[in-house]
TIPA-933066 format. One record per residue (C-alpha): residue in three letters; x, y, z. Coordinates in steps of 0.25 Angstrom, whole numbers, plus 5000, padded with zeros to 4 digits. Layout:
BEGIN
ALAXYZ ...
***
This chain:
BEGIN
UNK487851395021 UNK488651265023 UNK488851215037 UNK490151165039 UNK491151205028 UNK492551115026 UNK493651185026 UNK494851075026 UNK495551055014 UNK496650945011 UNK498150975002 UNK498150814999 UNK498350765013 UNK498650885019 UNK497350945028 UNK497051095031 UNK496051165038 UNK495751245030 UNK496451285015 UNK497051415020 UNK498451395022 UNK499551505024 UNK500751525014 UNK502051505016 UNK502951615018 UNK501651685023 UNK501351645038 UNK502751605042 UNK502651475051 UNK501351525057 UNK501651555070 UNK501751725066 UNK499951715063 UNK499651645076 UNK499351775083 UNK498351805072 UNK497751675070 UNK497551535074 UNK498551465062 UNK498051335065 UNK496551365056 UNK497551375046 UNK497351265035 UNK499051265036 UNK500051355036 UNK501351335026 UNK502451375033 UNK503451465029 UNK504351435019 UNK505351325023 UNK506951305020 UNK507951185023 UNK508751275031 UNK508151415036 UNK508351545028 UNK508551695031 UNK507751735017 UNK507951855008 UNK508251985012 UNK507352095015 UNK506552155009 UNK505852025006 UNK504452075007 UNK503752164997 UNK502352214997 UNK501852224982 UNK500252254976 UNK499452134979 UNK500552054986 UNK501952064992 UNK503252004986 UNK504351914997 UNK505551864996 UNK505851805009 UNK506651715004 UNK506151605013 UNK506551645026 UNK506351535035 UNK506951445048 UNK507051305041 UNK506151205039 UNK506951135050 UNK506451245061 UNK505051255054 UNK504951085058 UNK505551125073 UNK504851255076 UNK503751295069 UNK503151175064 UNK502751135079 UNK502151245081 UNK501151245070 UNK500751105071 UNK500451145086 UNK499451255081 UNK498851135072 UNK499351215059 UNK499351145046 UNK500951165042 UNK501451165029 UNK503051165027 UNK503451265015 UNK504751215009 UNK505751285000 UNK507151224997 UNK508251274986 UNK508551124983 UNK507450984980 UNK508250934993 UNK507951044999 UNK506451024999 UNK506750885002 UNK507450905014 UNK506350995019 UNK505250895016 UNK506050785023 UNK506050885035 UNK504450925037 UNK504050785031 UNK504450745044 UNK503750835053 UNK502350855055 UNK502050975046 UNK500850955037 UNK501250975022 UNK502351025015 UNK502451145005 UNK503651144995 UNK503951304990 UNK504551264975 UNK504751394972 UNK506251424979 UNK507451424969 UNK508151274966 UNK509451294968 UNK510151184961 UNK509351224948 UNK509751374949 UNK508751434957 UNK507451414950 UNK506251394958 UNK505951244960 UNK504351274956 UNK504751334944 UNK505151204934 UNK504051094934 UNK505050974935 UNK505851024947 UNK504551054952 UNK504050894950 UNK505550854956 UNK505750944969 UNK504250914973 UNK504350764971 UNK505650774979 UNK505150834991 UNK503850734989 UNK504850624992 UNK505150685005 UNK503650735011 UNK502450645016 UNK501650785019 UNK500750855010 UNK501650915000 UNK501451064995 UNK502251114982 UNK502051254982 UNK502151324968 UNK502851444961 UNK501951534955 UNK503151574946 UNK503151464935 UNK502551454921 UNK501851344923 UNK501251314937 UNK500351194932 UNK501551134928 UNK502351154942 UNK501051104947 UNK500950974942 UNK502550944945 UNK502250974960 UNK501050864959 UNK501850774952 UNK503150784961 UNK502150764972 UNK501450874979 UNK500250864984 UNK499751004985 UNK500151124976 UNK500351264983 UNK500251394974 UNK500651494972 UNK502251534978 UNK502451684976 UNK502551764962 UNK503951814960 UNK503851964960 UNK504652094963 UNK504552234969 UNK505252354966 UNK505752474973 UNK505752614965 UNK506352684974 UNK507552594977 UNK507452534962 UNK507652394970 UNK506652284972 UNK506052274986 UNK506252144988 UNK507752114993 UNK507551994983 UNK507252084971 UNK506051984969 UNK504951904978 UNK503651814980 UNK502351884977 UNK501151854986 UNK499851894988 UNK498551954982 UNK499451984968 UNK499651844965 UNK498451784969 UNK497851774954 UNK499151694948 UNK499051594961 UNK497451574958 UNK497751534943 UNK499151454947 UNK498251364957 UNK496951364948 UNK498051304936 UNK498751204946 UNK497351154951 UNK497051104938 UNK498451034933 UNK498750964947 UNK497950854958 UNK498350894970 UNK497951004979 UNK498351154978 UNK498751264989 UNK498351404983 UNK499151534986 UNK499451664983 UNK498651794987 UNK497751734995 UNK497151885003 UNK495651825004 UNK494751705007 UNK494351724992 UNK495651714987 UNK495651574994 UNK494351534986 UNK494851574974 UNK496151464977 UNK495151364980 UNK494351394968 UNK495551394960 UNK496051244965 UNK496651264977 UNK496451174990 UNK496951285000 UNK497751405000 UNK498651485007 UNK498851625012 UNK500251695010 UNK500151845009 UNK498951885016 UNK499551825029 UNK500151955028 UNK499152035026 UNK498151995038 UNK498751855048 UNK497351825050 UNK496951825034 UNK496951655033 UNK496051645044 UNK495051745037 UNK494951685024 UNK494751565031 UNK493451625037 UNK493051685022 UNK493451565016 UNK492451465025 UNK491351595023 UNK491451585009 UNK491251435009 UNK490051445017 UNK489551565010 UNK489451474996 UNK489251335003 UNK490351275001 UNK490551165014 UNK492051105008 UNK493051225004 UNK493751134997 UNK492451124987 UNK493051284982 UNK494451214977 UNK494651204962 UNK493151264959 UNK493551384950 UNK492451384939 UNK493351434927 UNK492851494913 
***
């Protein structure tokens, strides 16, 4: 049994605790967990999903329990990034929380401007969500075409000295491709996997459940296309990876690693159990003890395939 085992990891010169983080769009701004747990033994928390200006979100119903997961189309409900800055972001860097700022726009200078904003606070890292519709190119997703991919992320770059996070779509052809324009505009970590685009269906009314007609798929369900989306990214790009996507067990966390991720995060099974990070935190350093393993980083990238 090894003595002392290294939990810390590094996402370039960003430094967590740990490499359990929690999703955006999963824990809200943190505060709503506090009475279940200490948030600051968190590796770091990615913050809701943030707009220029705030935003009531789709209307309900907007949440969809499926087989294996649950669909959402929020639609991004949010108070601004400006009130994020003001009144949340104090009171996380209080509780010694590693933040990251989620960011979504409907135009390049939209992300910019955002960037501009937490590039002057004290926030620790910044995640780009290229996954909302470009409006001045008709509405398709920015994360979707590998040269707007290269642009919007080496636009925002200008405008950020933090640790920048581009976090991809699952709903592409190619994601070793949208990969490598992320690190070629200048990312210096990739997070994945967004949602799958899905839909649920009503019988009885003959109406889709969502309001929406269709949503993000998260949980268990997806967990085997974001394992080979990080395991294909790890082997095309140089820079570290975020895994996601149906993380419900410490084991799932290893399989990330395994499969060339750095650190994860935890979306849908915040849902489930509050207290469910903290618990595969515990399992994951038992694990590690149990095969001898002092470094956790030591697990990431060591998939042994046929």
């Amino acid at each position: 049994m090894t003595k002392s085992i290294n939990m810390e990891v590094n996402i370039g010169e960003l430094k967590l605790k740990n490499p359990i983080m929690t999703a955006s769009g999963t824990y809200g701004f943190g505060r709503e967990f506090e009475e279940f747990m200490d948030i600051s033994k968190l590796g770091g928390i990615m913050v809701k999903g943030l707009t220029l200006k705030p935003r009531k979100g789709n209307k309900a119903p907007r949440i969809a329990e499926t087989p294996g997961g649950m669909l959402n189309s929020v639609g991004l409900e949010n108070p601004g990034v400006e009130y994020f800055v003001k009144e949340e972001l104090p009171y996380l860097k209080k509780k010694g929380v590693t933040v990251i700022a989620n960011i979504s726009g409907n135009t390049i200078e939209e992300y910019c401007k955002m960037a501009e904003i937490i590039n002057d606070t004290d926030c620790d890292a910044v995640e780009m969500n290229i996954s909302c519709p470009n409006v001045k190119e008709g509405g398709v997703a920015f994360g979707t075409d590998s040269d707007v991919v290269y642009k919007i992320t080496k636009e925002v770059r200008k405008k950020l000295d933090k640790p920048f996070i581009v976090k991809l779509s699952p709903n592409v052809t190619n994601i070793k491709e949208i990969a490598v324009s992320a690190e070629k505009g200048g990312a210096d970590c990739i997070s994945l996997i967004n949602t799958l685009l899905g839909m649920a269906i009503d019988i009885n009314t003959r109406r889709p459940i969502l309001r929406n007609n269709v949503g993000g798929l998260s949980g268990p369900a997806i967990k085997p296309v974001a394992l080979r989306m990080v395991w294909q990214v790890s082997q095309v790009v140089n820079i570290p990876i975020i895994g996601m996507g149906g993380i419900m067990t410490a084991e799932d966390i290893i399989e990330f690693l395994l499969a060339g991720a750095s650190a994860v995060s935890v979306g849908t099974a915040n849902f489930v159990d509050p207290t469910i990070t903290m618990k595969m935190l515990d399992k994951l350093r038992e694990y590690l003890a149990k095969n001898n393993i002092s470094d956790v980083n030591k697990l990431v990238g060591k998939i042994k395939t046929y």
